[in-house]
DSSP file (Angstrom, degrees, kcal/mol; ACC not computed):
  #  RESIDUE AA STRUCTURE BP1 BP2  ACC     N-H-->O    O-->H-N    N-H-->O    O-->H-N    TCO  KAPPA ALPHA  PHI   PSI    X-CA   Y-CA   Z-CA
    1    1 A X              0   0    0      0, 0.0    56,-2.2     0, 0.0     2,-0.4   0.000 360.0 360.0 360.0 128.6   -7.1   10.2  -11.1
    2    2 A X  E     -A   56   0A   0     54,-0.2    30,-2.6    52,-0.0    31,-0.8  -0.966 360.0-161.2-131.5 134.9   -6.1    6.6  -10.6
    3    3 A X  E     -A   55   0A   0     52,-1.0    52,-0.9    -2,-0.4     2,-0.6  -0.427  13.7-133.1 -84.7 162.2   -3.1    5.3   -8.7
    4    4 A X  E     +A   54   0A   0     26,-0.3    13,-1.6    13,-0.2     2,-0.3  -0.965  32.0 173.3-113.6 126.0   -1.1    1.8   -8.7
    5    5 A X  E     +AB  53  16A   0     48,-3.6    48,-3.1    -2,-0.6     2,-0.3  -0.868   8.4 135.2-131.9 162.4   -0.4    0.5   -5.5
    6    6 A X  E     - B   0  15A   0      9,-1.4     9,-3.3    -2,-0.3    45,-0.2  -0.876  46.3 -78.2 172.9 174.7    1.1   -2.8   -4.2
    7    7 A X  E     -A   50   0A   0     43,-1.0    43,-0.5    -2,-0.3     2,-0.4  -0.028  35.9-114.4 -52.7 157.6    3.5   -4.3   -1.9
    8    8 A X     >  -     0   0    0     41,-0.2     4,-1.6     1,-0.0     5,-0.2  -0.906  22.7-143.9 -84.9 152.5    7.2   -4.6   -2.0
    9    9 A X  T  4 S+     0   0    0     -2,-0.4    40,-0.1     1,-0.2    39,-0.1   0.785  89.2  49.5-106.4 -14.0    8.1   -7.9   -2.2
   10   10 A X  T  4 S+     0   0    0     38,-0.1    -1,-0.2     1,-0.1    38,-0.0   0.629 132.2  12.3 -63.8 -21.1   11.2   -8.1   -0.3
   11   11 A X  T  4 S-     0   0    0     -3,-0.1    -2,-0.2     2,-0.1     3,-0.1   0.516  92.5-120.9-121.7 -23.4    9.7   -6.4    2.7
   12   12 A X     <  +     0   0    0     -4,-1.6     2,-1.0     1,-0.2    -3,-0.1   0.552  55.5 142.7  78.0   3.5    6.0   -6.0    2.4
   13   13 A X        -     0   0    0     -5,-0.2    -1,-0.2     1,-0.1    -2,-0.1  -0.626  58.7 -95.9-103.1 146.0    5.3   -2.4    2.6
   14   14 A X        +     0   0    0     -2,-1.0    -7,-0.3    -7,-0.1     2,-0.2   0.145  49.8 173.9 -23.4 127.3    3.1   -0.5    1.0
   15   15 A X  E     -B    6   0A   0     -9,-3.3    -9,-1.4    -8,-0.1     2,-0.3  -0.893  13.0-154.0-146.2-145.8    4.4    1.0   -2.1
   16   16 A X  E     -BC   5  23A   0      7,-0.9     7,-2.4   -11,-0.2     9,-0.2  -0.921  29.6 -94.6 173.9 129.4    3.0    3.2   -5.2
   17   17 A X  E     - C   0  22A   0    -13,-1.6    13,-2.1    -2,-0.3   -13,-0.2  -0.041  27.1-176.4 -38.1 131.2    3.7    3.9   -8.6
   18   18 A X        -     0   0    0      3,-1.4     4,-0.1    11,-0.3    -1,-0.1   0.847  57.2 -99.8 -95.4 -59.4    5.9    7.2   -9.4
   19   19 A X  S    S+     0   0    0      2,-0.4    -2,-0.1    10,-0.0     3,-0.1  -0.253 120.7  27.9 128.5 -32.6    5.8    7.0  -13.2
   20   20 A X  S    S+     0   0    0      1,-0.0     2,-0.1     0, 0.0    -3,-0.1   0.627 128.7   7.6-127.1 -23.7    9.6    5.3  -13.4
   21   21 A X  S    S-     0   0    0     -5,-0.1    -3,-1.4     2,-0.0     2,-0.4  -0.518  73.2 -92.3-141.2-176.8    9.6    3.5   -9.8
   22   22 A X  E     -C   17   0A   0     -5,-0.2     2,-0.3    -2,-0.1    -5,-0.2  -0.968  35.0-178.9-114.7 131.1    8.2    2.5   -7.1
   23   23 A X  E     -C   16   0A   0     -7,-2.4    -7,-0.9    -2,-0.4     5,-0.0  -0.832  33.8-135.0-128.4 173.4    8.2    4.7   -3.5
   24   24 A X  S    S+     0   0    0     -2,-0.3     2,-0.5    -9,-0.2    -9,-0.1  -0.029  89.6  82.6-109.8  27.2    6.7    4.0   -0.1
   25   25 A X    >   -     0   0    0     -9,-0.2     3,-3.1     1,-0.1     4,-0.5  -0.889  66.5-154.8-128.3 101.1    5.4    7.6   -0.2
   26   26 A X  G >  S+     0   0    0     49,-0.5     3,-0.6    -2,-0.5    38,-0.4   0.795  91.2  74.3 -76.9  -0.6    1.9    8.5   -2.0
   27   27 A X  G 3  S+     0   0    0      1,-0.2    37,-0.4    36,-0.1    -1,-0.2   0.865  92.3  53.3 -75.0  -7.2    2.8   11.7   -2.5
   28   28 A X  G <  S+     0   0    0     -3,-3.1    -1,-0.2    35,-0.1    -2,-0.2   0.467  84.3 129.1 -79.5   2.9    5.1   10.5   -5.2
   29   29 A X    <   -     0   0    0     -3,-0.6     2,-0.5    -4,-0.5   -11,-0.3   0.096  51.3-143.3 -64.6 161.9    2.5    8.8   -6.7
   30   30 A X        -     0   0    0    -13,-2.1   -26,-0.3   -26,-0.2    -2,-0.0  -0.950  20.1-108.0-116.4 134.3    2.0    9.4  -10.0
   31   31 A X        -     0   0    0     -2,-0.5   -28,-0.2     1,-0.2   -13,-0.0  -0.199  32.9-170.6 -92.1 118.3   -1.5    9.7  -12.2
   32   32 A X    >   +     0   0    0    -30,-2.6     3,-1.1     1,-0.2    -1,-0.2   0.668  14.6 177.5 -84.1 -22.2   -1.5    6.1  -14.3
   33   33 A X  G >   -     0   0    0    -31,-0.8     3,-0.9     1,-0.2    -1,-0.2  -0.341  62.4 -18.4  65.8-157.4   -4.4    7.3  -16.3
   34   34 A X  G >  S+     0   0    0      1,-0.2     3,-0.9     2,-0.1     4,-0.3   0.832 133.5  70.7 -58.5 -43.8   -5.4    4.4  -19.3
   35   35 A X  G <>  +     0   0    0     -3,-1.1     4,-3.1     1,-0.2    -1,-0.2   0.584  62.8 101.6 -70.4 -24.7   -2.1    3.0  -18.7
   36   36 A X  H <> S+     0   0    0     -3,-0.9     4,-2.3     2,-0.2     5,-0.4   0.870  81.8  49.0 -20.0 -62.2   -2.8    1.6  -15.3
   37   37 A X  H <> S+     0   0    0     -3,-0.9     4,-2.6     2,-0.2     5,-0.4   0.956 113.6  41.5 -65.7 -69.9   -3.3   -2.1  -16.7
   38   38 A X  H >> S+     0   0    0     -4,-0.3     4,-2.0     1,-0.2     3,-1.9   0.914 112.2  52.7 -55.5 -56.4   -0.5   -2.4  -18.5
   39   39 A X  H >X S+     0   0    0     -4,-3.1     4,-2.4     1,-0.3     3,-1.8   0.835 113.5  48.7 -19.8 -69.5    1.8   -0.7  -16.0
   40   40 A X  H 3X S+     0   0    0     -4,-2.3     4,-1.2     1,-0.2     5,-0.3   0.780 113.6  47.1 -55.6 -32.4    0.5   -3.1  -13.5
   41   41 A X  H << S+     0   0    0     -4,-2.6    -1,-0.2    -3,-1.9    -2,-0.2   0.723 110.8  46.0 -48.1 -32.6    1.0   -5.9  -15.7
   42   42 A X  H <X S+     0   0    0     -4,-2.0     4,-1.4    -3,-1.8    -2,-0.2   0.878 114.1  52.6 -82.4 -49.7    4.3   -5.2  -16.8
   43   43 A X  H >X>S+     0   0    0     -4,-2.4     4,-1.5    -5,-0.3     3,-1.1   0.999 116.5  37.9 -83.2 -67.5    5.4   -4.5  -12.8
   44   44 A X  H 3<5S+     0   0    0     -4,-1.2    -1,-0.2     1,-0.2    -2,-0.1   0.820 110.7  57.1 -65.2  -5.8    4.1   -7.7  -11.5
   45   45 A X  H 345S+     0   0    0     -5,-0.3    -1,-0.2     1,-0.1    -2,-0.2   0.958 108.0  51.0 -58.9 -54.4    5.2   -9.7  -14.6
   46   46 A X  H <<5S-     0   0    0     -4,-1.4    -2,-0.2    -3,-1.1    -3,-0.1   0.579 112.0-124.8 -81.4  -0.1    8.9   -8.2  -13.6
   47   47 A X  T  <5S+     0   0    0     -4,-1.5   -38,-0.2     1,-0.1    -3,-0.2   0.585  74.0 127.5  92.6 -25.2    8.4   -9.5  -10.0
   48   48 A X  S   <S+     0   0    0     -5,-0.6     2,-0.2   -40,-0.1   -39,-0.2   0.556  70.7  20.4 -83.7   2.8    9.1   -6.1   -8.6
   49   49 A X  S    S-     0   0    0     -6,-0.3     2,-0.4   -41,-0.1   -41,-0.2  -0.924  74.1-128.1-147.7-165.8    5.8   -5.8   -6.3
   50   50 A X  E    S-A    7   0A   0    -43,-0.5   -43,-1.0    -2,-0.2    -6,-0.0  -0.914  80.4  -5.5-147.8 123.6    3.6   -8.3   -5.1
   51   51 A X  E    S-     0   0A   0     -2,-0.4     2,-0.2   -45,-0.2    -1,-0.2   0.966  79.9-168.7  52.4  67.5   -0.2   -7.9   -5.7
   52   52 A X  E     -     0   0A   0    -12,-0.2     2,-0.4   -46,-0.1   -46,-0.2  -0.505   6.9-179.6-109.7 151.0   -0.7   -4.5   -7.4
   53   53 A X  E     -A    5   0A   0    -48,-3.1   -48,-3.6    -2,-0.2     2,-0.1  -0.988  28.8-114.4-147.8 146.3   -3.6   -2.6   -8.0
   54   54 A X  E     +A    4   0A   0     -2,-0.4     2,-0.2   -50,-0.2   -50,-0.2  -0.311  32.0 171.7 -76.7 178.3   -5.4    0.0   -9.1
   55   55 A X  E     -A    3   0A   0    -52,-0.9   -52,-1.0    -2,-0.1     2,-0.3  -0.942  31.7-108.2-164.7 173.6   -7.4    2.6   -7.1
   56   56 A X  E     +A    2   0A   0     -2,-0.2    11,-3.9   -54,-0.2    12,-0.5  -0.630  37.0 178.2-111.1 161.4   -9.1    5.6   -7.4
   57   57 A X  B     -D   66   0B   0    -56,-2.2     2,-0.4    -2,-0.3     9,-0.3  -0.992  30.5-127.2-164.3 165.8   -7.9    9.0   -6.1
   58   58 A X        -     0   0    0      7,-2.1     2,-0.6    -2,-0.2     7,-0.3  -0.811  33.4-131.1-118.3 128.2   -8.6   13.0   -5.7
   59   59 A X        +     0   0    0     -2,-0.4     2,-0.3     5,-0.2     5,-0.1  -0.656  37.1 179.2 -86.3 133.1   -5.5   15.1   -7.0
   60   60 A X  B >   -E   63   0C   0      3,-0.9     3,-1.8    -2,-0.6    -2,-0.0  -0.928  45.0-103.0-135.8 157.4   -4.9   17.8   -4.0
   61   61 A X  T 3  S+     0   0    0     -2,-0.3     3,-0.1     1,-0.3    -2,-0.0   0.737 124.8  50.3 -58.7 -19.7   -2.2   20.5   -3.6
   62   62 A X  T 3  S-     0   0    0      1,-0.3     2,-0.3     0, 0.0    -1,-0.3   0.441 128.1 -99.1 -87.5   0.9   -0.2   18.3   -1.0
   63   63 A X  B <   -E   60   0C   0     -3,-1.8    -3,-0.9   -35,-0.1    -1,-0.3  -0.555  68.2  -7.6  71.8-134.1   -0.5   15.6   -3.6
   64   64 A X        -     0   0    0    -38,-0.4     2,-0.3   -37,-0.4    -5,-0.2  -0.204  58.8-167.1 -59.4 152.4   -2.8   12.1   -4.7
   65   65 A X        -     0   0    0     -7,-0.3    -7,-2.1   -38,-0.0     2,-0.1  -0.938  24.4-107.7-134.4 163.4   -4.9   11.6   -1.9
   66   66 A X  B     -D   57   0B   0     -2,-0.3    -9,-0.3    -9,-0.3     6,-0.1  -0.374  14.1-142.9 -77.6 117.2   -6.9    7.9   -1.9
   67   67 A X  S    S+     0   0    0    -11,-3.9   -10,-0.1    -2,-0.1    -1,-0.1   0.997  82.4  67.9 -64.9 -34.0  -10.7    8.0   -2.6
   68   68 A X  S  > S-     0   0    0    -12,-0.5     4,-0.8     1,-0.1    -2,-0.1  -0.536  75.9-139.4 -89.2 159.7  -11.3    5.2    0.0
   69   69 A X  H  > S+     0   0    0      2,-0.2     4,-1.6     3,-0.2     3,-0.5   0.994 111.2  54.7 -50.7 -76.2  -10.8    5.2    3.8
   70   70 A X  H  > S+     0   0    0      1,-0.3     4,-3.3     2,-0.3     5,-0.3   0.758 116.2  38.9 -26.3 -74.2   -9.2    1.4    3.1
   71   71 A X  H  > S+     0   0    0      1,-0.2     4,-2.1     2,-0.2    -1,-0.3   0.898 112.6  49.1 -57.5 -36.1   -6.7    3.0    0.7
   72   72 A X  H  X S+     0   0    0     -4,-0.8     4,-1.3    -3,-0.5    -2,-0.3   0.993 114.0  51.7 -84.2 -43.6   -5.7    6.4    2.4
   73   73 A X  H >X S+     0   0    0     -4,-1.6     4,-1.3     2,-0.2     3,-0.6   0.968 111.7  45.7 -41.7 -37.4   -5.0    4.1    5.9
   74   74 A X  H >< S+     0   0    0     -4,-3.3     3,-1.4    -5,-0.5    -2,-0.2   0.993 110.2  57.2 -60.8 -50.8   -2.7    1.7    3.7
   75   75 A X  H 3< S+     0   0    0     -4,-2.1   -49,-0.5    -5,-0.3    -1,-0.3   0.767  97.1  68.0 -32.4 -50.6   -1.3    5.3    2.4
   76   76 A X  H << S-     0   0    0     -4,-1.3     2,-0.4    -3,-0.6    -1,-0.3   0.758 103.2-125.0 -26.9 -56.4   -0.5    6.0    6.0
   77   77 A X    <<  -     0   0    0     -3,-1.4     2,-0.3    -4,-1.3    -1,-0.2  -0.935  64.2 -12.8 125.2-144.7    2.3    3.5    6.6
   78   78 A X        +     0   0    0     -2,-0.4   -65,-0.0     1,-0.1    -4,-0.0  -0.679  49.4 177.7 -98.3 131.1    2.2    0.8    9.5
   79   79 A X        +     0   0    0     -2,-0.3     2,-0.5     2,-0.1    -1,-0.1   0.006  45.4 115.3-138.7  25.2   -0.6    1.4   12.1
   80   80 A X        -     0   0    0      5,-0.0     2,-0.3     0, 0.0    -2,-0.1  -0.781  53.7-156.1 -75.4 132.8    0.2   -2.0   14.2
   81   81 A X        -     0   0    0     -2,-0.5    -2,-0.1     1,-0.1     0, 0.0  -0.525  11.9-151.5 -67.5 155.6    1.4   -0.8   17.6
   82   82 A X  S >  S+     0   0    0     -2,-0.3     3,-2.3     2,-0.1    -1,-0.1   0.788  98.6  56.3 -93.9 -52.7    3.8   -3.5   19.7
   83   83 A X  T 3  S+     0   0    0      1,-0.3    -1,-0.0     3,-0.0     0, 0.0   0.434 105.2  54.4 -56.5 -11.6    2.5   -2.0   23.1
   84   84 A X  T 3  S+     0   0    0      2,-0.1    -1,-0.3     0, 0.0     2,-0.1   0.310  90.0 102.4-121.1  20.8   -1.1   -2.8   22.1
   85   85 A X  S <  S-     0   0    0     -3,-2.3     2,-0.3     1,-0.0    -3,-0.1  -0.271  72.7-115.5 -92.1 178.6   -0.8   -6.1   21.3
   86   86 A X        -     0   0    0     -2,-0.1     2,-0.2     2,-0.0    -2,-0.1  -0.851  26.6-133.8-109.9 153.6   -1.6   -9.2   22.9
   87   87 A X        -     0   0    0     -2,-0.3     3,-0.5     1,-0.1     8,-0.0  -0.280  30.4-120.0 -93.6-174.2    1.5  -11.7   23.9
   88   88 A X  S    S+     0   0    0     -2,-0.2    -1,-0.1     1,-0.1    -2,-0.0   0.406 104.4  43.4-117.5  -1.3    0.6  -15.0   22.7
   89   89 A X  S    S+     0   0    0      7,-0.1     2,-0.7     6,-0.1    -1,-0.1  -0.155  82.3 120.2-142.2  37.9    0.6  -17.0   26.1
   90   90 A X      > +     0   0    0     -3,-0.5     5,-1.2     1,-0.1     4,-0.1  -0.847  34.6 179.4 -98.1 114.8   -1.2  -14.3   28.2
   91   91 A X  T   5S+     0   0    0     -2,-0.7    -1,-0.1     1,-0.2    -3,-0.0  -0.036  81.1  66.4-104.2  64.9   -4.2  -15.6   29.6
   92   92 A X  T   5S+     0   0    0      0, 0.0    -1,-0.2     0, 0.0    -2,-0.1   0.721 107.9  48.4 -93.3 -69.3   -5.2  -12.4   31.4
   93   93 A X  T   5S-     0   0    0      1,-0.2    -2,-0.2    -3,-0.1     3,-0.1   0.493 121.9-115.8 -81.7   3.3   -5.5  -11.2   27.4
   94   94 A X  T   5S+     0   0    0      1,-0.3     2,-0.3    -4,-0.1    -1,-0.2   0.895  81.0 111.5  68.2  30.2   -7.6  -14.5   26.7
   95   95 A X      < -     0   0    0     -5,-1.2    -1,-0.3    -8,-0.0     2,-0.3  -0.800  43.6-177.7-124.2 163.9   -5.3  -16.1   24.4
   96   96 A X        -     0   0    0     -2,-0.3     2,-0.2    -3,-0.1    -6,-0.1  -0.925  31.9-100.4-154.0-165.5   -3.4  -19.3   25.4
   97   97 A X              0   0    0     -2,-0.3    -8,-0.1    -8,-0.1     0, 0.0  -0.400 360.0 360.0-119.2 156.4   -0.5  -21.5   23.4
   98   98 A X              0   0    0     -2,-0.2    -1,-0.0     0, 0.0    -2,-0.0   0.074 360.0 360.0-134.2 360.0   -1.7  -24.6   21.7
C-alpha cells in the first residue's frame, strides 16, 4: 500500500491523500497505488500542499497504518508540548538572547 502525504500550505499540518482531497486524518488515506506520481505531481503543481510524498504503508482494519516510525509519528498530529519547552532568554535552561 502506498500513501501521499504532505503539508498544507496555509497552515503546515500534516495532511494525506483521500482519493478526491486532502484530510489531516490517515485514516482517510487512501491507497495511491501506480498513480502515486502523478497524483503527487498534479497536487503540488496546483499549489494545494507543500512537499508531498510518497510512503509506504500496511493496510489494517482501523485503516493505513505508516510502515516507518518517522511516518506513523507525523501520522500522529503535533507532538511539540508548550510546557516542555525552553523560553528563549532562560539561562537556568542554557539558552541566552543574542
Amino acid at each position: 500500500m502506498r500513501l501521499l502525504t504532505g503539508n498544507d500550505l496555509p497552515t503546515g499540518d500534516v495532511v494525506w491523500w483521500t482519493g478526491s482531497g486532502w484530510s489531516r486524518h490517515v485514516e482517510d488515506a487512501a491507497d495511491v497505488g501506480q498513480e502515486g506520481e502523478a497524483i503527487l505531481r498534479r497536487e503540488e503543481g496546483a499549489r494545494r500542499v507543500n512537499v508531498p510524498y510518497l510512503i509506504d504503508a500496511i493496510a489494517t482494519p482501523d485503516g493505513p497504518r505508516p510502515a516507518h516510525i518517522k511516518d506513523r509519528i507525523r501520522a500522529l498530529g503535533p507532538t511539540v508540548r508548550p510546557d516542555l519547552t525552553l523560553r528563549a532568554a532562560d539561562p537556568a535552561a542554557g539558552s541566552w538572547v543574542i
